[in-house]
N, C-alpha and C positions, 0 to 999 in steps of 0.2 A: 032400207038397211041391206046392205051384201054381205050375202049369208058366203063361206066359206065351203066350196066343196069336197067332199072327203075324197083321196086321191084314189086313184085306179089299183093304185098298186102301191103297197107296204115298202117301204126301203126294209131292205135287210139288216141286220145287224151281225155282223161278225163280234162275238166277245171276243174281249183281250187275254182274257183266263177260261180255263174248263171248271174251273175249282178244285180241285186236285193238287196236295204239294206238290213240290219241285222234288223233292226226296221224302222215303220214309228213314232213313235213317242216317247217322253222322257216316258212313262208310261210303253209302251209293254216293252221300252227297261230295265228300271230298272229288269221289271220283271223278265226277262230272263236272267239276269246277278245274279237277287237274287237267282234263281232257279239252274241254272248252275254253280256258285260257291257254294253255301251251299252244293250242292250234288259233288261237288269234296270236302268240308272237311269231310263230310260224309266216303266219301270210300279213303281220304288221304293213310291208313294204307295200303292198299291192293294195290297192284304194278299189279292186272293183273284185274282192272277195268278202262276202260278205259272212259273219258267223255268229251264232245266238243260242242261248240255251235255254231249251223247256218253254221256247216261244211257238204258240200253234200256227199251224200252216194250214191253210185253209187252198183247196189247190182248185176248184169252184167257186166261178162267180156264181152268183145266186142264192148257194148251199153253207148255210152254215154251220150243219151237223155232220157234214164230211170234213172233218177234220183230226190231226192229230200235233203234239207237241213232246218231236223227237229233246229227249236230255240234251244233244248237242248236233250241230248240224252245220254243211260247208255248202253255201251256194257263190260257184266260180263264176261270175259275169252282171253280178250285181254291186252296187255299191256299196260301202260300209254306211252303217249310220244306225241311229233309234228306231224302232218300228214298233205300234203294239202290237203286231199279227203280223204273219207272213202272207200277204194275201195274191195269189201267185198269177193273179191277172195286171195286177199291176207291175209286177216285176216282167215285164217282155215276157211271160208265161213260162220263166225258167223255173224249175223245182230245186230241191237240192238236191245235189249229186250223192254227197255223204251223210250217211249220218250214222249215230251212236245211242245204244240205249244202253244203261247200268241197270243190270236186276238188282233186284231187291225181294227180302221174301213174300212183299206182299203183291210179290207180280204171279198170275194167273197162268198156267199154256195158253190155256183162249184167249188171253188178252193179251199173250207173246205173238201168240197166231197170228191175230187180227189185225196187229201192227206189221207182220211180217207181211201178210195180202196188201195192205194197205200202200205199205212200199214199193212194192212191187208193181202194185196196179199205176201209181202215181211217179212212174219213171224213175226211182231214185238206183243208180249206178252202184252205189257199195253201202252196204251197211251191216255194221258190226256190234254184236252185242253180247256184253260182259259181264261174268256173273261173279263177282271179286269176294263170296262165301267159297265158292270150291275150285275160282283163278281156272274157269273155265271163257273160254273165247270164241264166238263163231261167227260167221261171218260170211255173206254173200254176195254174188257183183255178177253184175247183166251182163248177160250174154246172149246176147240178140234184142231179143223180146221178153225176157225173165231174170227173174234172181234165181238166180242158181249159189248153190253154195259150193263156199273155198274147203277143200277138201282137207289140206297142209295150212293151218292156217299159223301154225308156229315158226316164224320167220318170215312170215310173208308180207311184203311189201304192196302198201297200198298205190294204186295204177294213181289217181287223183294227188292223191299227198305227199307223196313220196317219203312216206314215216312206215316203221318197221315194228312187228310187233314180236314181242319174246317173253316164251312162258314158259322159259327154264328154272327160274326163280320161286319162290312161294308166292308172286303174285306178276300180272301183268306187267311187263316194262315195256315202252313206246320211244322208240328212237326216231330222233329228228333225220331228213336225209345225209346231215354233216357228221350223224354219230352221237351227235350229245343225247342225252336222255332227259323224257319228258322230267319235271318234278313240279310236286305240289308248293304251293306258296310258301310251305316252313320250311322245305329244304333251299328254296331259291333266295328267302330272306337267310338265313344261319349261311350261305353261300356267297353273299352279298356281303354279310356283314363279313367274314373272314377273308375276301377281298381287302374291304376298308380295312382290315387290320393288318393288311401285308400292305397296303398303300403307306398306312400312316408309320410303320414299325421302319419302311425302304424311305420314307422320307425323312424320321430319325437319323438315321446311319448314313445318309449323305449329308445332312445337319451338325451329325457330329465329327463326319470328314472334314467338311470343310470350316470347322471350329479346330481343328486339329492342324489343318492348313495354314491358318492362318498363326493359330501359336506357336509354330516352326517357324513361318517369316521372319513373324515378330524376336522370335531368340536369335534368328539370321542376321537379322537387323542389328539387336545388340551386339551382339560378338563381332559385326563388323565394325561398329562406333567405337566400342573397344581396343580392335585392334589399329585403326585408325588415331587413336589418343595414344600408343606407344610408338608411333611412329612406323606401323605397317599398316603397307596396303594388301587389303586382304586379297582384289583379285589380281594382283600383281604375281610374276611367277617365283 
């Protein structure tokens, strides 16, 4: 009998979850959904930017407790597609550039901290994070060797995205580089639908143009048959 020998070394296991929501509450989460989908129709066009939310990124092979799972996050030079993990040896060892955290009250300094070292330590270029109870916004981007923080961050234009951010308002607004503004799913459906209702209202009114057209003919017609049965010719001068 061939006994099976126990291997030398353990495969690791990267989990797909930390177990941790995605959000504590309906506010952080709209956020993060407005934030991470508006920045996939963003870069819809481009097949090798990659973006995911509250997906862990694990940036060690080997190590599966170095990890974190930014709300939303942009890595330029990888492909789109499903992942359960970001596992950053297989991606040509690129990290993401950007990334975004929503506070929520039950985020901790320490555990704001930790993520901010964490960033930092693991190359990420800008990251911005927003606390949409007191539409507070801060923000930091490498320079050099560190994250260093954006001083003016009301108005300032991200180097990576070319999106705008302004907090003149009662809450963050996020402009596309064309000017449009970010919005969440109810305002893009209620925006959509009222589209469709100036599509269907403008297809009406050339519907009823050209019913109107044609009932002018059609009397053109008459009054000419008419005038032809008295013995004129109508385009005659």
């Amino acid at each position: 009998m061939v006994q099976l020998q126990p291997s030398s070394q353990s495969e690791v296991i990267y989990p797909d979850s930390d177990g941790k929501p995605m959000a504590d509450n309906t506010k952080q989460f709209r956020w993060i959904v407005t934030i991470k989908e508006n920045l996939e129709w963003l870069f819809a066009d481009d097949p090798n930017v990659f973006i995911a939310g509250d997906l862990l990124w694990y940036p060690v092979e080997g190590n599966n407790k170095t990890c974190q799972a930014p709300d939303a996050m942009v890595v330029f030079g990888r492909p789109k597609g499903d992942r359960g993990s970001y596992k950053q040896w297989q991606e040509d060892n690129i990290p993401p550039q950007v990334v975004f955290e929503i506070l929520s009250p039950g985020n901790t300094r320490a555990e704001m901290n930790r993520k901010l070292l964490f960033y930092d330590r693991f190359d990420v270029e800008e990251y911005y994070l927003y606390d949409p109870d007191q539409n507070e916004l801060s923000g930091w981007l490498r320079t050099e060797s560190f994250l260093d923080v954006i001083d003016t961050i009301d108005g300032w234009i991200s180097p990576r995205l070319k999106i705008r951010f302004d907090l003149s308002s009662s809450q963050l607004q996020i402009f596309y580089p064309d000017g449009t503004q970010f919005l969440t799913y109810t305002e893009i459906a209620q925006r959509a639908e009222q589209a469709e209702q100036r599509a269907e209202a403008a297809e009406q009114r050339a519907e009823q143009e050209r019913q109107r057209a044609e009932q002018a003919e059609a009397r053109a017609a008459i009054l000419a048959e008419r005038l032809r049965a008295m013995g004129i010719e109508p385009d005659s001068e």
